[in-house]
VEXVEXMI-225465 format. One line per 3 residues: for each residue x, y, z of C-alpha. Coordinates in Angstrom, 2 decimals. Example, Ala and Ser with C-alpha at 12.3 -4.5 7.8 and 13.67 -1.06 7.14 Angstrom:
BEGIN
12.30/-4.50/7.80; 13.67/-1.06/7.14
***
This chain:
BEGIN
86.96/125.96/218.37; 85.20/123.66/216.03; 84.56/125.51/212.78
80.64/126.21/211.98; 80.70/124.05/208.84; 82.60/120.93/210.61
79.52/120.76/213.60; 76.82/119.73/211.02; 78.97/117.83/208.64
79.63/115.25/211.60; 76.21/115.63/212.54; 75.15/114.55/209.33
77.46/111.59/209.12; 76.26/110.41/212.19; 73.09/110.41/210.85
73.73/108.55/207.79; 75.51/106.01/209.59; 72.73/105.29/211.48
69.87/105.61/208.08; 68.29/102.35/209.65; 67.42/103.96/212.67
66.09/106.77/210.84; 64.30/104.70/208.18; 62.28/102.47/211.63
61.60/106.04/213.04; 60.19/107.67/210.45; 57.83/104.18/209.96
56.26/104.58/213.51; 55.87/108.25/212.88; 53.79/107.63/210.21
50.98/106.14/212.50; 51.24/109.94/214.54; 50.39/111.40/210.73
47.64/109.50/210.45; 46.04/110.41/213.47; 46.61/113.88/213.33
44.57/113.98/209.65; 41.68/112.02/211.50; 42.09/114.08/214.26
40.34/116.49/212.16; 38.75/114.85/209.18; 36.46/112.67/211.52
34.93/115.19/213.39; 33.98/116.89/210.14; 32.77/114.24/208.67
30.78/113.10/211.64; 29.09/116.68/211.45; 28.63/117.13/207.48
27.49/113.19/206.39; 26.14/112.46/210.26; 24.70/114.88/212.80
23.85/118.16/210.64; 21.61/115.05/208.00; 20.05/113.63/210.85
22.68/110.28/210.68; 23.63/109.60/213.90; 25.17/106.40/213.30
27.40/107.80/210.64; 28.42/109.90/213.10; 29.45/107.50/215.38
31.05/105.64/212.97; 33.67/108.63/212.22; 34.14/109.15/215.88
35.17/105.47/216.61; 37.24/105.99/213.71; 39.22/109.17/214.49
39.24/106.90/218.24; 40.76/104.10/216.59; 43.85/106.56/214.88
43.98/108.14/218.17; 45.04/104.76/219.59; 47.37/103.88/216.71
48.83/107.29/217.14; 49.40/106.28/220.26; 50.83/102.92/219.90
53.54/104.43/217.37; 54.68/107.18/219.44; 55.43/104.30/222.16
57.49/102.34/219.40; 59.11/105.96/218.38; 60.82/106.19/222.17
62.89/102.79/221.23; 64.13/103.92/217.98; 65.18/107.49/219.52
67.19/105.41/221.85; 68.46/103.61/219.53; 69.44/106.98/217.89
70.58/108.57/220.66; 72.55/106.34/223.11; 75.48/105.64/220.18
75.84/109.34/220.31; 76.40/109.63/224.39; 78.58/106.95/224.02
80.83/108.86/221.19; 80.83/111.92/223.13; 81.88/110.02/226.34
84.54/108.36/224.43; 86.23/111.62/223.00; 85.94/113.34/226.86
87.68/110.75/228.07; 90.36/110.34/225.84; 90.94/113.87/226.05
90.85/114.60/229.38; 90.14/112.58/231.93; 94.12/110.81/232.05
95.37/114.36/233.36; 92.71/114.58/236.26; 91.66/118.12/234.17
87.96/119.22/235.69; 86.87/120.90/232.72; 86.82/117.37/231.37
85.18/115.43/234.49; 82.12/118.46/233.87; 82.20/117.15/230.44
81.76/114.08/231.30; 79.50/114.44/234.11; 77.26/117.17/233.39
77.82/118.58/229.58; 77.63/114.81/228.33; 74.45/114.47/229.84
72.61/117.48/228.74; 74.06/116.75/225.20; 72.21/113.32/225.12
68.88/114.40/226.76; 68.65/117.43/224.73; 69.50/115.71/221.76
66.72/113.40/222.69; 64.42/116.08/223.30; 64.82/117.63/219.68
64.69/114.47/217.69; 61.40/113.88/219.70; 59.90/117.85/219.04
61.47/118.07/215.67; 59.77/114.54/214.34; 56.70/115.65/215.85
56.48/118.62/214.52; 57.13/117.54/210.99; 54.63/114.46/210.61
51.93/116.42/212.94; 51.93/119.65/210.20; 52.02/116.96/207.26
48.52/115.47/208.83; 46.79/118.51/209.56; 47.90/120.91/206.55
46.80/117.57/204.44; 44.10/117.14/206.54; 43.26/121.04/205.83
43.67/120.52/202.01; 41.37/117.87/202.40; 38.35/119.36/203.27
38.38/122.80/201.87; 41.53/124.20/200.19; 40.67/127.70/201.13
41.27/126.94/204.40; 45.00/126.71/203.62; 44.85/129.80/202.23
43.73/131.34/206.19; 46.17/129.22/208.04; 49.34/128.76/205.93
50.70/132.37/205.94; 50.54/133.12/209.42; 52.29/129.43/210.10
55.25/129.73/207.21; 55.57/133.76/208.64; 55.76/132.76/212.13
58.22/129.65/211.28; 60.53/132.22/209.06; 61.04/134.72/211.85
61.53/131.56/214.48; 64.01/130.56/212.10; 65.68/133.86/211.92
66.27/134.01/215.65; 67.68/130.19/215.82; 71.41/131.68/215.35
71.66/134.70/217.14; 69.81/133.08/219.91; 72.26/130.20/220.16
75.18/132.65/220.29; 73.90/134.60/223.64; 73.13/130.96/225.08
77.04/130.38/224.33; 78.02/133.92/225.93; 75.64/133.64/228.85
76.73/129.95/230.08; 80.67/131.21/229.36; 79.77/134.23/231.53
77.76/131.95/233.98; 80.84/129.41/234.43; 83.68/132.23/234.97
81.13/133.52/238.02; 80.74/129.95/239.36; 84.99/129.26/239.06
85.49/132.38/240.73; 83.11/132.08/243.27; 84.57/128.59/243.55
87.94/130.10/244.20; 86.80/133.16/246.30; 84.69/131.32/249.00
87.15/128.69/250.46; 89.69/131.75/251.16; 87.36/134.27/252.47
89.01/134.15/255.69; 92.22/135.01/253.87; 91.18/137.77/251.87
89.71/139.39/255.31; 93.12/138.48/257.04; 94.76/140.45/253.82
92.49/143.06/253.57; 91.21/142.21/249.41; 87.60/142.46/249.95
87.28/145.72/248.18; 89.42/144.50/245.46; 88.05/140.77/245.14
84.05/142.38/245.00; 85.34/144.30/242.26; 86.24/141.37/240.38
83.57/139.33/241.26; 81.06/142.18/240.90; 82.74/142.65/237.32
81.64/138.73/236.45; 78.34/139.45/237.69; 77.66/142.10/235.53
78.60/140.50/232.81; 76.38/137.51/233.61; 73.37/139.87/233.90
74.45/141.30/230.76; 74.55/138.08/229.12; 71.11/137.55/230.53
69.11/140.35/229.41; 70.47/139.90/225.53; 69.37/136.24/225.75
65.88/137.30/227.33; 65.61/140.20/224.40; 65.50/137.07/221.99
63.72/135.32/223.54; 60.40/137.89/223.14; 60.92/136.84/219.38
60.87/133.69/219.68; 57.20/134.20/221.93; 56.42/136.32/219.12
57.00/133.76/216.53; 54.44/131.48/218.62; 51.85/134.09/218.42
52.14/134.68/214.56; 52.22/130.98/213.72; 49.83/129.02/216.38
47.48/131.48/217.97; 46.77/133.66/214.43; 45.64/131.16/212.49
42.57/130.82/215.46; 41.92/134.51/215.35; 41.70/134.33/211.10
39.27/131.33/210.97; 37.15/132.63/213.07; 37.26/136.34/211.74
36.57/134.72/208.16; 33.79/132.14/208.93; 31.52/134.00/207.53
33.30/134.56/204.23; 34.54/130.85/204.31; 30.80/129.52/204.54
29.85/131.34/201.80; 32.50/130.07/199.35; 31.38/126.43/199.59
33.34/125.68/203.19; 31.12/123.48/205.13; 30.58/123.80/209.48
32.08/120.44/209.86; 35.18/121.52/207.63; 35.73/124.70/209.54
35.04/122.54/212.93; 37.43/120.14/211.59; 40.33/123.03/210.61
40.04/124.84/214.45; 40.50/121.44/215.21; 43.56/121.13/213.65
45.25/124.13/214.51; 43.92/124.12/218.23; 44.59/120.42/219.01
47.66/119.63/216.57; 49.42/122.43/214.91; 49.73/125.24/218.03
51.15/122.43/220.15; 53.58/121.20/218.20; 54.55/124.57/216.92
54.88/125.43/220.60; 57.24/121.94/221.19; 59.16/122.96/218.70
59.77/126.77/219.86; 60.34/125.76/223.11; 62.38/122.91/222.40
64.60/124.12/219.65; 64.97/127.44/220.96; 66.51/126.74/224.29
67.64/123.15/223.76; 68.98/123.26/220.36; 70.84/126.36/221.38
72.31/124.68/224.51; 72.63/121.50/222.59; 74.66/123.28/219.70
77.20/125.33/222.29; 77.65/121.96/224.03; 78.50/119.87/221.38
81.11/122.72/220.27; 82.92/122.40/223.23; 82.82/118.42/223.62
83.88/117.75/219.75; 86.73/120.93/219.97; 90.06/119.69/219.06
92.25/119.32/221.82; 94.27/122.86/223.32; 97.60/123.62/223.72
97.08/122.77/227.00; 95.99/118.89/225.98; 98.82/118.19/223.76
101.10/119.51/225.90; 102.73/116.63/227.04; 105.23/114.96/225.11
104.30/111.65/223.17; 105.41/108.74/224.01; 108.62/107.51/222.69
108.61/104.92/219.86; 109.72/102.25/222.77; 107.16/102.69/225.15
105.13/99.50/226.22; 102.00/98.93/224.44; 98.94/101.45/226.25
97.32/99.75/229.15; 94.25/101.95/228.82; 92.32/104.18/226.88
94.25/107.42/228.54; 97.16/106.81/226.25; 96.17/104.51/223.57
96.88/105.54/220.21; 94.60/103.83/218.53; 91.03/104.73/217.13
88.62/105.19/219.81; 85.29/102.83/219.64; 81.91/103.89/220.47
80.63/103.42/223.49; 84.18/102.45/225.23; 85.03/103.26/228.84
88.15/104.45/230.40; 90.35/102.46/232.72; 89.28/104.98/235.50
85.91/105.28/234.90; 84.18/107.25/237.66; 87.38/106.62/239.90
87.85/110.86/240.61; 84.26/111.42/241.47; 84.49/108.49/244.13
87.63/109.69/245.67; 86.23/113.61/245.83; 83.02/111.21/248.05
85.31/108.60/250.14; 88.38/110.83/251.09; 87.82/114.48/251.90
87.77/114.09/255.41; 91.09/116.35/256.60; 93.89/114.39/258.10
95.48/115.46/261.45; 99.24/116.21/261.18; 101.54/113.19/261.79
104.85/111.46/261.14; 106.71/110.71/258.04; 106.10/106.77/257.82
107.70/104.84/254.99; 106.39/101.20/253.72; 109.64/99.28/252.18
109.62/95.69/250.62; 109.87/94.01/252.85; 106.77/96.08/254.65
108.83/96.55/257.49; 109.64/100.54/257.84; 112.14/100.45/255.30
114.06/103.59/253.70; 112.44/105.59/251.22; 112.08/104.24/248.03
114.42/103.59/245.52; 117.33/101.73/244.94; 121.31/102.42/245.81
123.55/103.64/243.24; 125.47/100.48/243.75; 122.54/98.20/242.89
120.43/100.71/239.94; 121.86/98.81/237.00; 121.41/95.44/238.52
117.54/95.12/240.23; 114.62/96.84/238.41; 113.20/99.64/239.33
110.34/99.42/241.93; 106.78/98.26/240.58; 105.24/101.19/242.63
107.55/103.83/244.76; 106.48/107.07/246.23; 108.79/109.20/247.77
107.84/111.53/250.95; 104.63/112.00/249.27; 101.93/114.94/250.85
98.42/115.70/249.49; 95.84/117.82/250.27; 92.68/118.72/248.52
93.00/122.75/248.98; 96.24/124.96/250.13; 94.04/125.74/253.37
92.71/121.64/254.06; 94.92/119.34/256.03; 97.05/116.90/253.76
95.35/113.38/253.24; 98.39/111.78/252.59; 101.48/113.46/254.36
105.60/112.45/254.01; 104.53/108.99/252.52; 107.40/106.68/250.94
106.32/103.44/250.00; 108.02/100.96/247.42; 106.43/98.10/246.00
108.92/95.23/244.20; 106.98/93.87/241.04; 105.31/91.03/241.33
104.15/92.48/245.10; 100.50/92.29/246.31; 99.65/95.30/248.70
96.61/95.58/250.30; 95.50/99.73/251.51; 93.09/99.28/255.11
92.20/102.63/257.17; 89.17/104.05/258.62; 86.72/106.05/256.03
88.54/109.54/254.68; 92.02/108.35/255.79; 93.21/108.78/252.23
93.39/105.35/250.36; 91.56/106.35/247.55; 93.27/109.44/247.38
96.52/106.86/247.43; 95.56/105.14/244.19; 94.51/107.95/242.14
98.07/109.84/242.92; 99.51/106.34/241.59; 97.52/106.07/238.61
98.42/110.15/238.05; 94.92/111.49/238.72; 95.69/113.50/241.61
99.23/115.52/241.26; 100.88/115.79/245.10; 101.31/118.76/246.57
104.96/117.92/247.14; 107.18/114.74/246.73; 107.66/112.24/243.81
105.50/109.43/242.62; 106.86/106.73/240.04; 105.81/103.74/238.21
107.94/101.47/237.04; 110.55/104.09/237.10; 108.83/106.43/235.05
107.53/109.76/236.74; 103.52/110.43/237.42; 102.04/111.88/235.71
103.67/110.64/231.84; 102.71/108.32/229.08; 104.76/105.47/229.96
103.66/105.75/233.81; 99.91/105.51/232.29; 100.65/102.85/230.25
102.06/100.62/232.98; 98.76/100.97/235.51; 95.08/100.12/235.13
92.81/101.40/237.63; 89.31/99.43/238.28; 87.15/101.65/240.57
84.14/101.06/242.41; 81.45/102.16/239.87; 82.44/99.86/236.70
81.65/101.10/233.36; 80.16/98.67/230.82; 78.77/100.51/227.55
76.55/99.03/224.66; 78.48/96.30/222.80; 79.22/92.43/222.69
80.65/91.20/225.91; 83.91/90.65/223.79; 84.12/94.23/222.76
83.75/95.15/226.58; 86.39/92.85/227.73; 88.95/93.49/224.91
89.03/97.04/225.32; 92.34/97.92/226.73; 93.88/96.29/224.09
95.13/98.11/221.32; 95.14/94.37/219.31; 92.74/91.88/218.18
92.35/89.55/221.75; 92.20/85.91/220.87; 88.89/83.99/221.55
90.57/81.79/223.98; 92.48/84.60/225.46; 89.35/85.87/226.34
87.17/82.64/227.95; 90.77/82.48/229.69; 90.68/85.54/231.48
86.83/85.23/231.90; 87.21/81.58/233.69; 90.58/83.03/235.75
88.04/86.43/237.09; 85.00/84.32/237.94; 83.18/85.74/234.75
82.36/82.86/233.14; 78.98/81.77/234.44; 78.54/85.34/233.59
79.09/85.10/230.46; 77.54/81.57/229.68; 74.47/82.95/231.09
74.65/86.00/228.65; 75.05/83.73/225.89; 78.93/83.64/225.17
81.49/86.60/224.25; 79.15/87.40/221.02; 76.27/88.55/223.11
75.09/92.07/223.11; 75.50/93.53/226.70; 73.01/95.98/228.12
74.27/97.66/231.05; 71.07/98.41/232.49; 70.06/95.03/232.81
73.52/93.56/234.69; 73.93/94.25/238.43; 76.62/96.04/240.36
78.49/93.15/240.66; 78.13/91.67/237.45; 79.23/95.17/236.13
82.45/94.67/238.29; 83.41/91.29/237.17; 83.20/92.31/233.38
85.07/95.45/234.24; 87.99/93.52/236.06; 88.11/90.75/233.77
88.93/93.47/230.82; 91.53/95.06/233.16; 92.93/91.51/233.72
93.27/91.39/229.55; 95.22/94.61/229.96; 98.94/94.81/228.94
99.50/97.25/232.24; 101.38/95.38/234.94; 100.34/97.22/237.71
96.22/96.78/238.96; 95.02/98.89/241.38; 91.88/97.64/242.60
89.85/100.87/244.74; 87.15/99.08/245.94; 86.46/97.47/242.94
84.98/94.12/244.19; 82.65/95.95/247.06; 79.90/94.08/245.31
81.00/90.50/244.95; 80.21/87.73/247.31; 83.61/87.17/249.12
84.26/83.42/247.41; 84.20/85.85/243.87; 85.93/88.66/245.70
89.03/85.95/246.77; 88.88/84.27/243.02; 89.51/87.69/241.00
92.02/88.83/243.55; 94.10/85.37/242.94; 93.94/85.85/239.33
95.66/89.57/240.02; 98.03/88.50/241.77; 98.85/85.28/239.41
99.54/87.23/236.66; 103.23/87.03/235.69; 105.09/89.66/236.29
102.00/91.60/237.31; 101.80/93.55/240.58; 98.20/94.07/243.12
96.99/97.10/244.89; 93.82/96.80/246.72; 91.95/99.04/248.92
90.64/96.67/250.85; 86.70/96.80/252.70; 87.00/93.00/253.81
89.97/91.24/256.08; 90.19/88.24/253.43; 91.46/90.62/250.81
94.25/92.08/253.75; 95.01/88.17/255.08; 95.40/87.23/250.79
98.09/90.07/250.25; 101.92/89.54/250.77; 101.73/92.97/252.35
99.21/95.81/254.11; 99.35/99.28/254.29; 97.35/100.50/257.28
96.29/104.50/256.66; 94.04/106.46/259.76; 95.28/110.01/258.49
98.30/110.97/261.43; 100.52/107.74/260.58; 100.96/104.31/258.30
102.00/101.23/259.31; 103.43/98.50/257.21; 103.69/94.69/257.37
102.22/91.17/257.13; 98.88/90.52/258.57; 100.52/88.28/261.43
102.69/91.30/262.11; 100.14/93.86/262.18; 98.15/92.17/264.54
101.12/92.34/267.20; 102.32/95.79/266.39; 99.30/97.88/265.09
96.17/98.58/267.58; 94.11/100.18/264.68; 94.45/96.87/262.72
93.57/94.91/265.28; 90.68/97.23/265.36; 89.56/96.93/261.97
89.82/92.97/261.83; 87.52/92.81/264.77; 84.90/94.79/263.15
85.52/93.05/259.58; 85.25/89.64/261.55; 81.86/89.59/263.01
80.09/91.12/259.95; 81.69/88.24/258.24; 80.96/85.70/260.69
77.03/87.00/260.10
***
């Protein structure tokens, strides 16, 4: 685990790397300063120079001034929500970064959840505490000078209680963040054993366990409610702490008025101080309480696990050897990682989990040779290894399934693929051809049988190295366009490598319209499709010879679709896989793989037509949605 010193000293690096952020932030919270002092400064001077003397219109005239810093206020909180963006997106994108590096190559689910959920809650909590924290800090500046301002005594009844109430918040900030960390490790080990227990309840009945799997579970519910009472015990401090700091002060101003009065305070000061602690200081205290207490605790046991060094369990795999071809994506690059960067799989597990679960009936062993007629399993004679290269793609009496009690997806499949081959994957929804590309690209480990790229056995380095996966959901993060498309490559990409690749895709109008490779990209503001075309282009730039394409152009027109498909399957020496969702892509491809979950079929399109009723199926209900 991360030590307790090395957490803050990256924290404050990121910081400092970032000082112009900081410097714009703090500028707009000035403005929220400024009307927190008139917040209560004008109402006390409306009452002591206007309404008590009989002025009226100098009373008005501090109203519509504390008005006009209310709207100011306003308008710089507004302009604070950009800079905490600015702030706080660069720090998603790190986090992302390291989560994927580390994990998401070797399919490992404690990594997805890091990436899916623990990412997330690091960035909006984050968020939440630079907002509370900032608030907090310029709001007690305005009203404690605001307080000074009109009577110094007044300090004197509402500082004590606020610094004593901040102290014993303070004092609870660590312990409380270690019973967050026990209670969500005791709250995951319930939810993976539950996660394990339910799917074989009919087992354990069949066996006869129940007594001794409720023990166990029972065992990590304890401990849960355990965890949850100690965090709740802390959490009446941290109430306390409220009530000392924000709801004392009220009780002493008003016990003291009298006294006050008669030491020079005037009504419109006092006015003006309940004003302050009601209206400005007891809500932000609260903010912060809230805020830091549960967020910066969950925030702090997050980032510990995300910015750990990798386990045992990470580096377990042996490098790759001095030889190895150049990393075709960030799952076995060796070089720094850059902000913001995505992952040649992106989201690609998460889709096949949605698309593929649907359990397969068992069927026959069907094999898918070279020349896509039913040829022997893959692989080569011992005659002919040394002379012809080893198969772009081969998979050797393959079987999946996504639980030991679901029906295999993918059952007895061989398939070899020759380099330079274009395959296209057709089937009916759940028949398993997403499930087919992530146990090529080494996401998905089969339940029995061999799969190999370009010789080398999946899941390794120098398999990795030689695929790049593009799935549906493309991933574009927060840079230039150039940065985006030269990702996957470990070296500096040539200018005209790049407008090269971009024309070949179809990304260049893109990119034109963007304002060239040097323009800053904001993913929020590109479409589905345009998100695709930059994320294919970059896996076109890719050293990996082997694409495999899972949908990935779903959201092109089918002129685009046809152009960025071409460009795969031009590329020298490179070989295409596409899961195909239109009958151009399966007429373009040298080969198609038809998948319905009992058996495969193999061939031309031509071919298929004759000898495979499902095709024929599928082309006639791709052919009048196309004809519309």
């Amino acid at each position: 685990m991360t030590s307790p010193t090395g957490l803050p000293a990256r924290g404050l690096r990121f910081l400092l790397a970032r000082r112009r952020v900081l410097l714009r932030l703090t500028a707009w919270s000035v403005l929220e300063t400024g009307q927190t002092f008139l917040l209560g400064y004008g109402p006390a001077r409306a009452l002591d120079a206007g309404f008590l003397r009989g002025r009226a219109d100098v009373g008005l005239v501090w109203l519509a001034v504390t008005g006009l810093g209310v709207l100011l206020g306003a308008y710089g909180t507004a302009r604070v929500y950009t800079a905490v963006a600015d702030l706080v997106e660069p720090l998603r994108d790190r986090l992302v970064e390291r989560v994927v590096a580390r994990g998401v190559r070797s399919g490992d689910t404690g990594s997805l959840s890091g990436l899916t959920q623990q990412v997330e809650i690091a960035r909006d909590t984050f968020a939440g505490l630079v907002m509370v924290s900032r608030s907090f800090v310029f709001t007690s500046v305005g009203a404690l000078a605001g307080l000074f301002a009109l009577a110094p005594p007044l300090l004197l009844v509402v500082g004590p209680p606020l610094a004593l109430g901040m102290a014993l918040f303070a004092a609870t900030l660590r312990p409380l963040a270690r019973r967050q960390e026990t209670f969500l490790v005791a709250d995951e080990a319930l939810a993976g054993d539950l996660g394990t227990v339910c799917p074989g309840l009919r087992d354990i009945t069949a066996t006869g366990a129940e007594a001794q799997i409720a023990a166990g579970t029972g065992e990590r519910v304890e401990a849960e409610l355990r965890a949850a009472r100690a965090l709740a015990h802390w959490g009446v401090l941290r109430v306390a702490s409220l009530t000392i700091g924000g709801q004392l002060p009220i009780v002493l101003l008003l016990a003291a008025a009298p006294w006050l009065l008669a030491h020079g305070v005037t009504p419109g000061a006092l006015v003006g101080a309940l004003a302050y602690v009601t209206q400005s200081l007891l809500p932000a205290l609260r903010n912060l309480i809230h805020g830091l207490g549960t967020s910066g605790s969950r925030l702090t046991v997050v980032l510990r696990r995300l910015a750990k060094p990798d386990t045992a369990e990470d580096t377990a795999a042996p490098p790759p050897p001095a030889t190895s071809p150049r990393p075709a994506n960030t799952a076995t690059t060796g070089r720094p990682p850059r902000t913001g960067g995505p992952a040649a799989t992106d989201h690609a597990v998460s889709e096949h989990s949605r698309s593929d679960r649907g359990g397969l009936r068992p069927g026959r062993s069907a094999s898918c040779g070279n020349d896509g007629r039913g040829a022997p399993a893959p692989g080569t004679s011992r005659n002919h290894a040394s002379a012809e290269p080893p198969p772009a793609v081969s998979l050797a009496s393959v079987t999946f399934a996504y639980g030991p009690a679901s029906a295999p997806v993918v059952r007895d499949l061989d398939l070899a693929l020759p380099p330079g081959a274009h395959l296209a994957v057709v089937g009916p929804s759940g028949a398993g051809k997403s499930t087919l590309t992530a146990l090529v690209a080494g996401l998905l480990t089969p339940s029995s049988g061999t799969v190999r790229v370009g010789g080398h056995p999946v899941p390794g380095p120098e398999a990795a190295a030689g695929r790049v996966l593009i799935p549906q959901e493309a991933y574009v993060f927060g840079g230039t366009l150039a940065e985006n498309l030269a990702y996957l490559r470990p070296d500096p990409v040539p200018e005209e490598e790049l407008l090269a690749a971009a024309e070949a895709v179809g990304l260049a109008p893109l990119a034109d319209r963007l304002g060239g490779l040097g323009a800053r990209v904001d993913p929020r503001a590109l479409s589905a499709g345009e998100r695709q075309l930059v994320a294919l282009t970059r896996a076109y730039l890719s050293y990996a010879p082997l694409a495999l394409l899972d949908e990935a152009t779903c959201h092109l027109d089918p002129e685009t679709e046809g152009r960025a498909e071409r460009a795969f399957a031009a590329r020298p020496g490179g070989t295409l896989v596409v899961v195909a969702h239109r009958i151009s892509s399966a007429r373009r491809a040298g080969q198609v793989l038809v998948m319905d979950g009992r058996s495969t079929a193999c061939g031309g399109h031509e071919e298929l037509l004759r000898s495979s009723a499902l095709y024929r199926d599928l082309v006639g209900s791709w052919t009048p949605a196309l004809a519309r």
